[in-house]
C-alpha positions, 0 to 999 in steps of 0.5 A, a space after each residue: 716113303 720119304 720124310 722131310 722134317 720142319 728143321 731141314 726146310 729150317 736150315 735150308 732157309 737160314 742158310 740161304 738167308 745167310 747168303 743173301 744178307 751176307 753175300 759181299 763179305 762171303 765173297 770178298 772172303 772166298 775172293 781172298 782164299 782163293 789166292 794162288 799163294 794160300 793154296 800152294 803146295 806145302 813146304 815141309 822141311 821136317 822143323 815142327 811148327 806149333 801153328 803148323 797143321 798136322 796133315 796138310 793135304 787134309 787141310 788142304 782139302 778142306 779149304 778146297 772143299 769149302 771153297 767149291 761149295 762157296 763158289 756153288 752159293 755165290 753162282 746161286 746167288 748172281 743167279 737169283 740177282 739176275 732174275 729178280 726185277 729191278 724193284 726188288 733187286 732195290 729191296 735185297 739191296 737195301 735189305 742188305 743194308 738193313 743188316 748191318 744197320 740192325 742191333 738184331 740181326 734176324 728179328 723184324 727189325 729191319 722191315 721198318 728200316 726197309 720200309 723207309 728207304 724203299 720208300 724213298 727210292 721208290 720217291 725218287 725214282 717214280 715220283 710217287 709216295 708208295 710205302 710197301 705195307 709190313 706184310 708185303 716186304 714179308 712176302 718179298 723176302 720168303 719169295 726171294 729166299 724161296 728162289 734162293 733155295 731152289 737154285 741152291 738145290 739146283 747147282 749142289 749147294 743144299 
């Protein structure tokens, strides 16, 4: 029989929190790994260096492998992007921005940030004055982590 426990659906959840929140930073990091330079064959011309590593080919590998693995989580992520509808690509965009602008990061803080400047784009864009309520910007968020987390389990990441 196969048991899940509560803290794997956890981290599966905060992993994909982390990609979606950070998404641009993550990939402008894997963008400037990824460089030809950085990943070139070592020059070993038997001086010790002390800011050298010891086994380069390991290090070598790991970089590698983290690389994969961050390009598997940016196509989830361009994934998700492409299936969410405009109003909520608005909300993961502005979400996004909420981030940053919060002194704590992670807490419910940002709903009011959110709730604002959705609300705002939603003026400008239709005209009317609609407020999405504290509850339905929850549920937007859990849906769209949801989705990040399948695709995550579909293309290797989790």
């Amino acid at each position: 029989m196969l048991v899940i426990k509560i803290e794997d659906y956890q981290k599966e959840n905060r992993q994909a929190t982390k990609w979606l929140l950070q998404y641009n930073e993550l990939k402008q990091g894997y963008i400037e790994k990824s460089n030809i330079q950085y990943l070139g064959a070592a020059v070993n011309d038997g001086m010790p260096r002390s800011t050298d590593v010891g086994r380069p080919c390991e290090s070598k590998g790991i970089t590698l492998a983290g690389l994969e693995a961050a390009r598997k989580w940016i196509i989830s992520i361009e994934g998700v992007e492409s299936v969410l509808g405009p109003k909520k690509l608005v909300f993961l965009q502005i979400r996004r921005q909420a981030e940053k602008q919060s002194c704590n990061p992670g807490k419910s803080a940002w709903i009011d940030y959110t709730m604002s400047h959705y609300a705002e784009w939603h003026h400008r864009e239709y005209g009317g004055d609609y407020v999405p309520s504290y509850r339905t910007l929850q549920e937007w968020w859990k849906e769209i982590v949801d989705i990040t987390v399948r695709l995550a389990i579909r293309n290797g990441c989790l």
